[in-house]
PQR file of N, CA, C, O and H, with PARSE charges and radii, in Angstrom:
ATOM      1  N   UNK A   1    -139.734 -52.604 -72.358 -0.4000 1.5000
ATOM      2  CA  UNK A   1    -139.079 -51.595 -73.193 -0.0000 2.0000
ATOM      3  C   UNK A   1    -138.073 -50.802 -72.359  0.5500 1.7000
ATOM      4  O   UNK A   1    -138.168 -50.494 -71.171 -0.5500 1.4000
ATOM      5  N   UNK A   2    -137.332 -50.599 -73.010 -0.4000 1.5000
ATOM      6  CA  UNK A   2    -135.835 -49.823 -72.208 -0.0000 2.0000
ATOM      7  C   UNK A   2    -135.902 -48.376 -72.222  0.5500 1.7000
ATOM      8  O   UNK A   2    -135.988 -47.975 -73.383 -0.5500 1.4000
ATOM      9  H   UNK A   2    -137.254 -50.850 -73.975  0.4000 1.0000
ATOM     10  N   UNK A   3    -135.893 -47.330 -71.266 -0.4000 1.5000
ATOM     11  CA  UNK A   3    -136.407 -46.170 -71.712 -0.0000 2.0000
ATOM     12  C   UNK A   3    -134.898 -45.831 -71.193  0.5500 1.7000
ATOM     13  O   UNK A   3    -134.323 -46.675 -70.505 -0.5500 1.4000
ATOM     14  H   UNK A   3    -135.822 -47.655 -70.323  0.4000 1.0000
ATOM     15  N   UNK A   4    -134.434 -44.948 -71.426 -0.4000 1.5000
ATOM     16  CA  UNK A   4    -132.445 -44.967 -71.404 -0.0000 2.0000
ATOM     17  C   UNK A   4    -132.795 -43.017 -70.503  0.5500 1.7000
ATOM     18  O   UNK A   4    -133.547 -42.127 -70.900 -0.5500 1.4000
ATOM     19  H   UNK A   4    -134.901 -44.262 -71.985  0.4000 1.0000
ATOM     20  N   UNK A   5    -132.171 -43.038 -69.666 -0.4000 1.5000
ATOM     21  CA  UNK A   5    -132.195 -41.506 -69.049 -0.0000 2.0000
ATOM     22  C   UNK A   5    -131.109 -41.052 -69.670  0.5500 1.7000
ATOM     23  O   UNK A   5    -130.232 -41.796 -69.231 -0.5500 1.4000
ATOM     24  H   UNK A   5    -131.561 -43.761 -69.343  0.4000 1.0000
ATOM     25  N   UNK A   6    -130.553 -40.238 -70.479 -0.4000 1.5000
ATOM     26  CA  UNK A   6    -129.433 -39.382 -71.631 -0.0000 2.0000
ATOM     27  C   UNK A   6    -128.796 -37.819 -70.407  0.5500 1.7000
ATOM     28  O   UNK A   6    -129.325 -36.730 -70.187 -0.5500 1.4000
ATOM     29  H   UNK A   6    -131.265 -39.634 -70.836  0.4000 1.0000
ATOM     30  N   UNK A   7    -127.867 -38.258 -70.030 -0.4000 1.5000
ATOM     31  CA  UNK A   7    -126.943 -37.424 -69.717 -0.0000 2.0000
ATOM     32  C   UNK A   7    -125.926 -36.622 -71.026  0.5500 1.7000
ATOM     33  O   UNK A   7    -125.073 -37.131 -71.753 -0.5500 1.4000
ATOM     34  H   UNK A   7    -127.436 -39.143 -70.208  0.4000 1.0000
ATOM     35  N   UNK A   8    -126.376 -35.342 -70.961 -0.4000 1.5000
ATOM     36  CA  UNK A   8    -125.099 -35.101 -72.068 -0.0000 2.0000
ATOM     37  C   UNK A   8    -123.453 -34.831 -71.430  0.5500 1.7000
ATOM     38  O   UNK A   8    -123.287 -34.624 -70.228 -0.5500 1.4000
ATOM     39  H   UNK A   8    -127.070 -34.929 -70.371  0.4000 1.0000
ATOM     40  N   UNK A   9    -122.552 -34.859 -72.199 -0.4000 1.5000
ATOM     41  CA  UNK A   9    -121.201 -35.159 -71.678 -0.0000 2.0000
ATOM     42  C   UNK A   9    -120.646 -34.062 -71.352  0.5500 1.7000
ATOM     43  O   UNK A   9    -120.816 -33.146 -72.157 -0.5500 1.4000
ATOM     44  H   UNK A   9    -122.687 -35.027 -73.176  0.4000 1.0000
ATOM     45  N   UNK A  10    -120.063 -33.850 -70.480 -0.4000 1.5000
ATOM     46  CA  UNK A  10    -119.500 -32.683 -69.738 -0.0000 2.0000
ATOM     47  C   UNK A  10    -118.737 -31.759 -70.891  0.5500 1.7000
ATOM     48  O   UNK A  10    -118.509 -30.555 -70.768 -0.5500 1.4000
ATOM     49  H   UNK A  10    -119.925 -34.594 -69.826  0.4000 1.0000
ATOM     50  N   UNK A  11    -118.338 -32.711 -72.217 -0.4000 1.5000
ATOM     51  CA  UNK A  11    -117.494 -31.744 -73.206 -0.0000 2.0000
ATOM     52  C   UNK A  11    -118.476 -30.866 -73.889  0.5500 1.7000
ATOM     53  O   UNK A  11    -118.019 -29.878 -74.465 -0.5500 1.4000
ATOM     54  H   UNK A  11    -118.523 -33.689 -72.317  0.4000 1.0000
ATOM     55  N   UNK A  12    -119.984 -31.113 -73.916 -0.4000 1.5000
ATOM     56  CA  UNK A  12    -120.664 -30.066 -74.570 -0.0000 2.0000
ATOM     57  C   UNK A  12    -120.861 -28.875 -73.906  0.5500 1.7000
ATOM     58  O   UNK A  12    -120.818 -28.606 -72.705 -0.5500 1.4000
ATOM     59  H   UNK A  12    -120.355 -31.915 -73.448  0.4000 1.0000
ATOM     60  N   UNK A  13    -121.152 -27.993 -75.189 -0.4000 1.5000
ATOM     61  CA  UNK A  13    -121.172 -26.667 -74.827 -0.0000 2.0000
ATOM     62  C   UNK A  13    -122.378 -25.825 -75.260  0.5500 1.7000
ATOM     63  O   UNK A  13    -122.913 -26.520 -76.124 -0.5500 1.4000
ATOM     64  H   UNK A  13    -121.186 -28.212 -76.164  0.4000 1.0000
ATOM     65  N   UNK A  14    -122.768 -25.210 -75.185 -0.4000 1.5000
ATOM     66  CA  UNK A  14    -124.108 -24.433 -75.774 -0.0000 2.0000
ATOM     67  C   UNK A  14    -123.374 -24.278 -77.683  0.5500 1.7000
ATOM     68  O   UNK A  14    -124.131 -24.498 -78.629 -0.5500 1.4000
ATOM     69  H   UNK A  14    -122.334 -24.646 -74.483  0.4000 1.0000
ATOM     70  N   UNK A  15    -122.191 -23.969 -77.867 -0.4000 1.5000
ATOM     71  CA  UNK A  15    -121.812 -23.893 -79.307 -0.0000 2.0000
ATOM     72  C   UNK A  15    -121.526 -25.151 -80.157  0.5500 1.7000
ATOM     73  O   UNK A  15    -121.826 -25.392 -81.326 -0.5500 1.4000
ATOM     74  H   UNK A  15    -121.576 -23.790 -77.099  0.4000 1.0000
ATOM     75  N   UNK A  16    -120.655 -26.111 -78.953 -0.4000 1.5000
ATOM     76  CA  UNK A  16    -120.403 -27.233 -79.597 -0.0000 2.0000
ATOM     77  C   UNK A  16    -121.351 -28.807 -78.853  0.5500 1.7000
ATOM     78  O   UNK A  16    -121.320 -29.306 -77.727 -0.5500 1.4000
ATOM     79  H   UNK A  16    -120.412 -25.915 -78.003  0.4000 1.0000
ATOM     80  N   UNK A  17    -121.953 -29.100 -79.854 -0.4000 1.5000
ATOM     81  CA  UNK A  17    -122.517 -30.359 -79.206 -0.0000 2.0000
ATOM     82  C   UNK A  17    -121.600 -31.469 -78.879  0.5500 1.7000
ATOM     83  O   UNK A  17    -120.462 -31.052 -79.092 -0.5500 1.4000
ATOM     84  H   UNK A  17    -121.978 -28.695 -80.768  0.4000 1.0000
ATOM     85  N   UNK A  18    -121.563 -32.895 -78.388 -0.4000 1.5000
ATOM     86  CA  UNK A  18    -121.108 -33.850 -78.028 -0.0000 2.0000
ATOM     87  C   UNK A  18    -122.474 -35.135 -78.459  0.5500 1.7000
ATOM     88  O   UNK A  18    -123.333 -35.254 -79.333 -0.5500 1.4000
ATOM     89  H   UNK A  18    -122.487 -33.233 -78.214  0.4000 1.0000
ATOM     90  N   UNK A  19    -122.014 -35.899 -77.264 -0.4000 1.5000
ATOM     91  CA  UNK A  19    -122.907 -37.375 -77.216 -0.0000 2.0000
ATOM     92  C   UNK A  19    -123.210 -37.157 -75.957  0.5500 1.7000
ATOM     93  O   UNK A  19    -122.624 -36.587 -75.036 -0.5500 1.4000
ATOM     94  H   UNK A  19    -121.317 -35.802 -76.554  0.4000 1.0000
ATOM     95  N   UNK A  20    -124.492 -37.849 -76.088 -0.4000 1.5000
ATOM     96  CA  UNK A  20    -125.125 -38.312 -74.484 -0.0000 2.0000
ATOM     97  C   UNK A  20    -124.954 -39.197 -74.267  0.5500 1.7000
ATOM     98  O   UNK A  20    -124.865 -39.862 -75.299 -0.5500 1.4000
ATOM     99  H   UNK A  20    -124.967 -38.313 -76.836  0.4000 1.0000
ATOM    100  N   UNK A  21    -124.768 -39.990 -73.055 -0.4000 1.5000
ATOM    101  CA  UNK A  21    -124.921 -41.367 -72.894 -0.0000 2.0000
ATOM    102  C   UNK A  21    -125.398 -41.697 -71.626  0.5500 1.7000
ATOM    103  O   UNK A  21    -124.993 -41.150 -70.601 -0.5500 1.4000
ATOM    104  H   UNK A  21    -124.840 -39.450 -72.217  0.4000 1.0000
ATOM    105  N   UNK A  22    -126.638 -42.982 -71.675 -0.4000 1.5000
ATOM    106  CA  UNK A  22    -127.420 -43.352 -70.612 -0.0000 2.0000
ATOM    107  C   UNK A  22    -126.743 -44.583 -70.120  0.5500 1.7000
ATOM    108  O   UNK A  22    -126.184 -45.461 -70.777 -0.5500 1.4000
ATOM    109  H   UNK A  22    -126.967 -43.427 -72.508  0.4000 1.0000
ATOM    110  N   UNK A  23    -126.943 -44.447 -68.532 -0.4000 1.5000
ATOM    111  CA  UNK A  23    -126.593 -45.779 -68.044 -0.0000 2.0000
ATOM    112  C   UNK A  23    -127.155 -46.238 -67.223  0.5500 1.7000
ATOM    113  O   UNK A  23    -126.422 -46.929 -66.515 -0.5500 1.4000
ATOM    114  H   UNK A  23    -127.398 -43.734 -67.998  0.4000 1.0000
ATOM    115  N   UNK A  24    -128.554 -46.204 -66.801 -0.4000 1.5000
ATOM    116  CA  UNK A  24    -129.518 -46.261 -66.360 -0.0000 2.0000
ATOM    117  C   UNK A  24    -130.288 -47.822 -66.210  0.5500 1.7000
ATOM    118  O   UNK A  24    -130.877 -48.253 -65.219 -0.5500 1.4000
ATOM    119  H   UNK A  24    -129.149 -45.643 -67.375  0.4000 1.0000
ATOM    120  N   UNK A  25    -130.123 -48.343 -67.224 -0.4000 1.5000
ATOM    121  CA  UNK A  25    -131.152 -49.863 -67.696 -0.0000 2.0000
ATOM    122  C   UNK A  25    -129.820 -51.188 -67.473  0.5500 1.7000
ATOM    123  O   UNK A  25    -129.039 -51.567 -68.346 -0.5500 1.4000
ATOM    124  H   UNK A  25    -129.644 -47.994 -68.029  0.4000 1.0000
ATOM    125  N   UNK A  26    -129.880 -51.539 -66.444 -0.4000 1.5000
ATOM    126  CA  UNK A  26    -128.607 -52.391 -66.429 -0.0000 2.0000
ATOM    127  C   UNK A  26    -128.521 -53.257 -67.212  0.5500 1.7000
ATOM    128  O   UNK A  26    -129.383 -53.867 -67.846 -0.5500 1.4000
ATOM    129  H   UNK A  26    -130.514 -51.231 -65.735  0.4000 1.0000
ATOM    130  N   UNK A  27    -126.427 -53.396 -67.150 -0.4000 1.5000
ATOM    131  CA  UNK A  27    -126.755 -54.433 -68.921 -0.0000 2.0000
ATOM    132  C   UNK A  27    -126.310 -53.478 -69.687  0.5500 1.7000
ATOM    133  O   UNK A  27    -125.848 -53.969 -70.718 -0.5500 1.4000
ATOM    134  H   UNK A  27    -125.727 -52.901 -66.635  0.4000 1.0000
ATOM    135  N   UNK A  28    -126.219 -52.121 -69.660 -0.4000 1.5000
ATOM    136  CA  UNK A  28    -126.512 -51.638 -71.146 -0.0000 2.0000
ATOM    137  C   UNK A  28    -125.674 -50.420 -70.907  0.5500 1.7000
ATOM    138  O   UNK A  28    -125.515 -50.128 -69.722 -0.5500 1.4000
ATOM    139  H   UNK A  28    -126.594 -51.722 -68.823  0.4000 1.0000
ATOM    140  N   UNK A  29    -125.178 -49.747 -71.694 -0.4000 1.5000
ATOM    141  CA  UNK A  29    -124.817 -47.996 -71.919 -0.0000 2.0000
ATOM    142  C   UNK A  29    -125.461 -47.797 -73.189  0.5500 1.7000
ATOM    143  O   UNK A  29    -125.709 -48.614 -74.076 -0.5500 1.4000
ATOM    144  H   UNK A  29    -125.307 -49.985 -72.657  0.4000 1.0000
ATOM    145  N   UNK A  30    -125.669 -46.653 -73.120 -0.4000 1.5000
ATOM    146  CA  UNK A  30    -126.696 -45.948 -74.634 -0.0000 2.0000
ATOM    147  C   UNK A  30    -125.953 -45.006 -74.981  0.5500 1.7000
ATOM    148  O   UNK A  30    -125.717 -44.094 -74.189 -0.5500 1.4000
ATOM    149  H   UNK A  30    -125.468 -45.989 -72.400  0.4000 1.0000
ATOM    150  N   UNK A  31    -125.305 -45.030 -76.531 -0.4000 1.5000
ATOM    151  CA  UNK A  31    -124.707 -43.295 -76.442 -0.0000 2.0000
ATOM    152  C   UNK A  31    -125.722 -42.739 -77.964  0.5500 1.7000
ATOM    153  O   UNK A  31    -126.471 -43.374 -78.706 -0.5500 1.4000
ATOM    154  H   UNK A  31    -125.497 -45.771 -77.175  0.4000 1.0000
ATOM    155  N   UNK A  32    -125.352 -41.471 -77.946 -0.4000 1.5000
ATOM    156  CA  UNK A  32    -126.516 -40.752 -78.954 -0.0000 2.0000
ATOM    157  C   UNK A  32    -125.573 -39.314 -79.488  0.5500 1.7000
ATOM    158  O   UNK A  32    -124.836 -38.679 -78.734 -0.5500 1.4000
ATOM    159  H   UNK A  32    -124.743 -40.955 -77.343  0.4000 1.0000
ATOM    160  N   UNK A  33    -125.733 -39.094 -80.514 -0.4000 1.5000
ATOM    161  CA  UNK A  33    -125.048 -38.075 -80.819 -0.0000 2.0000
ATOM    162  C   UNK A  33    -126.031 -37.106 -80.018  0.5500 1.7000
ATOM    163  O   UNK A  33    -127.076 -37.707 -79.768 -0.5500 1.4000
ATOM    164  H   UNK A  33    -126.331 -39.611 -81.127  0.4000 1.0000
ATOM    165  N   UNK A  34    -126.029 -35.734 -79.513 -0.4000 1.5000
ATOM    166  CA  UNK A  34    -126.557 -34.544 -77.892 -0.0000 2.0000
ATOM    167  C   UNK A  34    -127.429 -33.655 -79.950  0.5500 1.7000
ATOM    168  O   UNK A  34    -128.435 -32.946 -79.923 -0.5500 1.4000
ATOM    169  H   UNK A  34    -125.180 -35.246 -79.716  0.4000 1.0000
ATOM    170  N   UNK A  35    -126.907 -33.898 -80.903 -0.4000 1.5000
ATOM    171  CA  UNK A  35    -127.835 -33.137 -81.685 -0.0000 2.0000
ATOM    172  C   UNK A  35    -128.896 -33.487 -82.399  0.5500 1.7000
ATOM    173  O   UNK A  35    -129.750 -32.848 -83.013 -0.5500 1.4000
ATOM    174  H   UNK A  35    -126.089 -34.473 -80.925  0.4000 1.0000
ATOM    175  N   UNK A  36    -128.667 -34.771 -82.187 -0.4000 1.5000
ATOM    176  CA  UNK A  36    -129.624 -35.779 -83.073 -0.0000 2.0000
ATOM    177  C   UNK A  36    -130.368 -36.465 -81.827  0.5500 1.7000
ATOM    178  O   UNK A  36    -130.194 -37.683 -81.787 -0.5500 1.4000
ATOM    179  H   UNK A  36    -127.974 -35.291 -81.688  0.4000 1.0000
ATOM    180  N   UNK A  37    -131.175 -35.918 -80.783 -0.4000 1.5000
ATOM    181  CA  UNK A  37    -131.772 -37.059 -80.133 -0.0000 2.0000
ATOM    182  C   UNK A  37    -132.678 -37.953 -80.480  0.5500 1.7000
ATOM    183  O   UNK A  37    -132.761 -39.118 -80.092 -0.5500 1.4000
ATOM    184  H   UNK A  37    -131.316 -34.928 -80.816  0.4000 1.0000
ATOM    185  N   UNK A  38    -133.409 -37.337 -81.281 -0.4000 1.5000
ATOM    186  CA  UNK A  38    -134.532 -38.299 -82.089 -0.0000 2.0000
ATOM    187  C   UNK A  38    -133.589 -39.652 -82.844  0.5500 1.7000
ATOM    188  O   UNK A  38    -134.015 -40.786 -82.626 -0.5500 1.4000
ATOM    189  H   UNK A  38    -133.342 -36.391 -81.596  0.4000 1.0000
ATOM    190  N   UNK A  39    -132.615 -39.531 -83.517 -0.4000 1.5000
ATOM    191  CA  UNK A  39    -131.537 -40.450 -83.997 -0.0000 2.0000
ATOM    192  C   UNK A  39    -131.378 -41.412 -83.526  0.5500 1.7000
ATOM    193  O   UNK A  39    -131.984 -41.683 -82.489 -0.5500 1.4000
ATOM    194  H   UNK A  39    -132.269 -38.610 -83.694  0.4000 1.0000
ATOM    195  N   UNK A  40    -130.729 -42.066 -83.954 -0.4000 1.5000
ATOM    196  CA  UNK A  40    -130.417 -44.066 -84.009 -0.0000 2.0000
ATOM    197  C   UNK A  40    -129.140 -43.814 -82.588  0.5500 1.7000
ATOM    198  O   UNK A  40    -128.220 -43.002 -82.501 -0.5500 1.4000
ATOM    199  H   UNK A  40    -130.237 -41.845 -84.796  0.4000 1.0000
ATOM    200  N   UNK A  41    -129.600 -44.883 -81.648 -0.4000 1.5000
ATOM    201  CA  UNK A  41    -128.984 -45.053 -80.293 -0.0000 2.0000
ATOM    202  C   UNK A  41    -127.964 -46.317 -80.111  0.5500 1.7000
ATOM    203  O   UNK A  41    -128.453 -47.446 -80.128 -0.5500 1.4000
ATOM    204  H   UNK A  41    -130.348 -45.543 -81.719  0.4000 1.0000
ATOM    205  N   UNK A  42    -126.726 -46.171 -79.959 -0.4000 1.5000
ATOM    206  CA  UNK A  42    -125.825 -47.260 -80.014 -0.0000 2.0000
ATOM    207  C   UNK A  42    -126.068 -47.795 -78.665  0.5500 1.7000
ATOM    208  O   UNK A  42    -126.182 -47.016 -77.719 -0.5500 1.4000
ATOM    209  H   UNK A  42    -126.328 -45.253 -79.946  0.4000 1.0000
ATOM    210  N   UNK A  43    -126.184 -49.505 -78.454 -0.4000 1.5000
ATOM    211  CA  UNK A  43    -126.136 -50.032 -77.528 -0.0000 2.0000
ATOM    212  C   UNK A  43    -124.992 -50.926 -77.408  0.5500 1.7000
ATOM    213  O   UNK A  43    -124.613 -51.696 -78.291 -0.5500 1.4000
ATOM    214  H   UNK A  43    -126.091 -50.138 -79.223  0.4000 1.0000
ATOM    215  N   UNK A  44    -124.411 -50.759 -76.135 -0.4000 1.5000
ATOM    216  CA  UNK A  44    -122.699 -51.349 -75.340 -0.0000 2.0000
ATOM    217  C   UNK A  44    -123.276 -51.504 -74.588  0.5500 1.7000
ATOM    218  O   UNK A  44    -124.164 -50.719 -74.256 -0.5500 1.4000
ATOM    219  H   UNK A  44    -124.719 -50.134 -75.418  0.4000 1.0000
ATOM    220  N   UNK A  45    -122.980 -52.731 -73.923 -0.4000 1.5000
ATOM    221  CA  UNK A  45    -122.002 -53.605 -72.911 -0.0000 2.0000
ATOM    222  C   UNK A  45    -121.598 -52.602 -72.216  0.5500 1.7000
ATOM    223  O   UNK A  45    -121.203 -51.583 -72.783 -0.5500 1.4000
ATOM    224  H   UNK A  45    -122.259 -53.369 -74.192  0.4000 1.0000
ATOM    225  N   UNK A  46    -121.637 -52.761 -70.316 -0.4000 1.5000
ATOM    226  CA  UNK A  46    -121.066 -52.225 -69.781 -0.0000 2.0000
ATOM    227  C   UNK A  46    -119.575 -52.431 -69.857  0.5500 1.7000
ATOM    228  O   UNK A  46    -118.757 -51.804 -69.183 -0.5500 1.4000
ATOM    229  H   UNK A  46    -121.957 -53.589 -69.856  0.4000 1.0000
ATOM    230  N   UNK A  47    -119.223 -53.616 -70.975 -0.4000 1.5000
ATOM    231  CA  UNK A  47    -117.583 -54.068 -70.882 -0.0000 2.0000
ATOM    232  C   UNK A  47    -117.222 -53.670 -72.011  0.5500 1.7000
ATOM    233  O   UNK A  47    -116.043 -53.344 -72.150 -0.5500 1.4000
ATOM    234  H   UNK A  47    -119.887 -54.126 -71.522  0.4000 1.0000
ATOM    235  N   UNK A  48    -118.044 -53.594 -73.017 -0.4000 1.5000
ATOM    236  CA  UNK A  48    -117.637 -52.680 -74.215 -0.0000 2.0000
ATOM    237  C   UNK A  48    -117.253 -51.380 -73.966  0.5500 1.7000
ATOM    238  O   UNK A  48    -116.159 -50.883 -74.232 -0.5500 1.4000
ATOM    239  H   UNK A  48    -119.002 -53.858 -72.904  0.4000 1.0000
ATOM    240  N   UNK A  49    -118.378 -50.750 -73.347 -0.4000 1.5000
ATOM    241  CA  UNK A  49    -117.940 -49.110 -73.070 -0.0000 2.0000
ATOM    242  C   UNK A  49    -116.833 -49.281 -72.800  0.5500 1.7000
ATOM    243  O   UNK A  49    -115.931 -49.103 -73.619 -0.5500 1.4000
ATOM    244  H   UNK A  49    -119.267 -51.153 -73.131  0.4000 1.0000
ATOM    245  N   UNK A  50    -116.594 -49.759 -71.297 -0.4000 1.5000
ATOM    246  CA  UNK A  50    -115.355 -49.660 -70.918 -0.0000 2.0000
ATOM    247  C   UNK A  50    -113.930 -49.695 -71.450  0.5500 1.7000
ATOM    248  O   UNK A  50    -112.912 -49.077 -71.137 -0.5500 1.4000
ATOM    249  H   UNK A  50    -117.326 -49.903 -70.632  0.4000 1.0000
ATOM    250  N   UNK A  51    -114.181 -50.563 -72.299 -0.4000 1.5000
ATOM    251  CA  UNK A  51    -113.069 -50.700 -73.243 -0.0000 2.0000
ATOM    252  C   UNK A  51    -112.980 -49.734 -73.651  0.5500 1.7000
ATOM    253  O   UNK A  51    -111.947 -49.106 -73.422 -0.5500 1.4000
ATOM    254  H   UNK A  51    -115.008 -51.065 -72.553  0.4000 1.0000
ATOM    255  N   UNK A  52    -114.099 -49.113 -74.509 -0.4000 1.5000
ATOM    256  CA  UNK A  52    -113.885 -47.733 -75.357 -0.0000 2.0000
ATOM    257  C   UNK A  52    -113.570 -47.111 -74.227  0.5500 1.7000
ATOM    258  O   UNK A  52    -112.596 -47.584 -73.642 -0.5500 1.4000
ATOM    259  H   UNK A  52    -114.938 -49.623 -74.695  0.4000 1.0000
ATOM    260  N   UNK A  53    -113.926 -46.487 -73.893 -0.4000 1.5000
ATOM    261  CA  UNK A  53    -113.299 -45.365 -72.655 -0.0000 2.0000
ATOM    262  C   UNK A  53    -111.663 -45.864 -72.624  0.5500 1.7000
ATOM    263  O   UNK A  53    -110.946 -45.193 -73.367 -0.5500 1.4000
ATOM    264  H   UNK A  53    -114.718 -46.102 -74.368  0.4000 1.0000
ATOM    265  N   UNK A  54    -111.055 -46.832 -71.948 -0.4000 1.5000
ATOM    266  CA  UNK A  54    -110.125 -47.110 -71.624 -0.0000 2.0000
ATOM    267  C   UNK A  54    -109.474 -46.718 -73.060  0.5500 1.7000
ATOM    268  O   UNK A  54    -108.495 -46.009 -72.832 -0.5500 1.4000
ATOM    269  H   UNK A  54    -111.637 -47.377 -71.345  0.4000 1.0000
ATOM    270  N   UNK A  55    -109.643 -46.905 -74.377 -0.4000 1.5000
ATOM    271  CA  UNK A  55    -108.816 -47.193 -74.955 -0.0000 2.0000
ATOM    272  C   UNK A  55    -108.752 -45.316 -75.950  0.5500 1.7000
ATOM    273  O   UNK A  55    -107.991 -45.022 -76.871 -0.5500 1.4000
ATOM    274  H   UNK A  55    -110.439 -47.481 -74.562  0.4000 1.0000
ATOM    275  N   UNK A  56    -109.736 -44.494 -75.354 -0.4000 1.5000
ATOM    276  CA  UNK A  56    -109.497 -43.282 -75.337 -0.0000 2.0000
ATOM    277  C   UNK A  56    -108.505 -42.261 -74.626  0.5500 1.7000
ATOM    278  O   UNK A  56    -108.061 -41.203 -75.073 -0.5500 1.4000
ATOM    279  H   UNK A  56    -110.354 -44.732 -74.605  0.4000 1.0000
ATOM    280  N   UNK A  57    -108.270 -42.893 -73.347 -0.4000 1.5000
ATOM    281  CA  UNK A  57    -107.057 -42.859 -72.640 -0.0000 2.0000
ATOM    282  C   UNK A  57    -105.844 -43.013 -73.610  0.5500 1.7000
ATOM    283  O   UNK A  57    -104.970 -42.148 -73.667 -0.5500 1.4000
ATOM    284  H   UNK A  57    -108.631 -43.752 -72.984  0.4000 1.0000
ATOM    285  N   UNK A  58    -105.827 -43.838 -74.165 -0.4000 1.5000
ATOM    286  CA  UNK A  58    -104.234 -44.033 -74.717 -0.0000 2.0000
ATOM    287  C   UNK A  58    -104.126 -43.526 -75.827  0.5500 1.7000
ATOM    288  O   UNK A  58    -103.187 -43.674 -76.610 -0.5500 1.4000
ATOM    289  H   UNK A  58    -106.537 -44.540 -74.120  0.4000 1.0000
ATOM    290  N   UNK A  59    -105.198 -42.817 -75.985 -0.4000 1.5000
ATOM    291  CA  UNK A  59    -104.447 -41.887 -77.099 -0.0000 2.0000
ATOM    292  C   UNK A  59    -103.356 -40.680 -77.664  0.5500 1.7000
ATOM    293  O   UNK A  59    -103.534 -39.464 -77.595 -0.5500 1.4000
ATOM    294  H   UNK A  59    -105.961 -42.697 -75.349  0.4000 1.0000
ATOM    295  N   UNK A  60    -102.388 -41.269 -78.139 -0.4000 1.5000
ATOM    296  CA  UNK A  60    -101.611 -39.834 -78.016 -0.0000 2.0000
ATOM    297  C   UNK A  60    -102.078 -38.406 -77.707  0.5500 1.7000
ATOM    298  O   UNK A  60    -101.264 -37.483 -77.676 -0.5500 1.4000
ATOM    299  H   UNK A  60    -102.243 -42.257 -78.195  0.4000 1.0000
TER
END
Protein backbone atom coordinates (compact mmCIF):
# COMPACT_ATOMS: atom_id res chain seq x y z
CA UNK A 1 0.00 0.00 0.00
CA UNK A 2 1.29 3.48 -0.92
CA UNK A 3 1.12 5.78 2.01
CA UNK A 4 1.97 9.34 0.05
CA UNK A 5 3.79 12.03 2.70
CA UNK A 6 1.48 15.50 1.52
CA UNK A 7 3.51 18.59 1.48
CA UNK A 8 1.22 21.59 1.14
CA UNK A 9 2.32 24.17 -1.59
CA UNK A 10 4.15 27.11 -0.72
CA UNK A 11 1.01 29.21 -2.36
CA UNK A 12 -1.15 28.33 0.69
CA UNK A 13 -1.99 30.50 3.23
CA UNK A 14 -3.79 30.18 6.58
CA UNK A 15 -6.88 32.18 4.46
CA UNK A 16 -6.40 30.67 1.18
CA UNK A 17 -5.95 26.94 0.73
CA UNK A 18 -4.03 25.29 -2.30
CA UNK A 19 -3.04 21.47 -3.14
CA UNK A 20 -0.66 19.24 -1.53
CA UNK A 21 1.38 17.10 -3.31
CA UNK A 22 3.43 13.91 -2.29
CA UNK A 23 6.44 12.64 -3.88
CA UNK A 24 7.61 10.29 -1.71
CA UNK A 25 6.54 6.54 -3.23
CA UNK A 26 8.62 6.38 -6.41
CA UNK A 27 6.84 6.16 -9.67
CA UNK A 28 4.31 8.42 -8.53
CA UNK A 29 3.33 12.26 -7.52
CA UNK A 30 0.04 12.55 -5.47
CA UNK A 31 -1.74 15.87 -5.57
CA UNK A 32 -4.90 16.56 -3.20
CA UNK A 33 -6.84 19.56 -2.92
CA UNK A 34 -4.79 21.10 1.17
CA UNK A 35 -8.92 21.33 2.11
CA UNK A 36 -10.21 18.20 1.33
CA UNK A 37 -7.56 15.76 2.71
CA UNK A 38 -9.78 13.01 3.41
CA UNK A 39 -10.77 13.48 -0.60
CA UNK A 40 -10.03 11.56 -3.79
CA UNK A 41 -6.01 11.75 -4.58
CA UNK A 42 -4.83 12.25 -8.23
CA UNK A 43 -2.06 9.95 -9.24
CA UNK A 44 0.89 11.27 -12.05
CA UNK A 45 3.72 10.04 -13.46
CA UNK A 46 6.72 11.64 -12.48
CA UNK A 47 6.57 12.65 -16.44
CA UNK A 48 3.12 13.69 -16.28
CA UNK A 49 3.64 16.10 -13.44
CA UNK A 50 6.29 17.41 -15.14
CA UNK A 51 4.61 18.21 -18.01
CA UNK A 52 1.96 19.89 -15.97
CA UNK A 53 4.34 21.99 -14.19
CA UNK A 54 6.19 22.83 -17.37
CA UNK A 55 3.20 23.70 -19.14
CA UNK A 56 2.13 26.13 -16.17
CA UNK A 57 5.13 28.05 -17.00
CA UNK A 58 3.81 29.12 -20.28
CA UNK A 59 1.14 30.59 -19.28
CA UNK A 60 0.46 34.04 -20.17
Amino acid sequence: MKVFQFVKSSYSTLEKDCVEVARNVPGAVAVRDSKRAAGPVLVLTPTAWNAFRASLSRQP
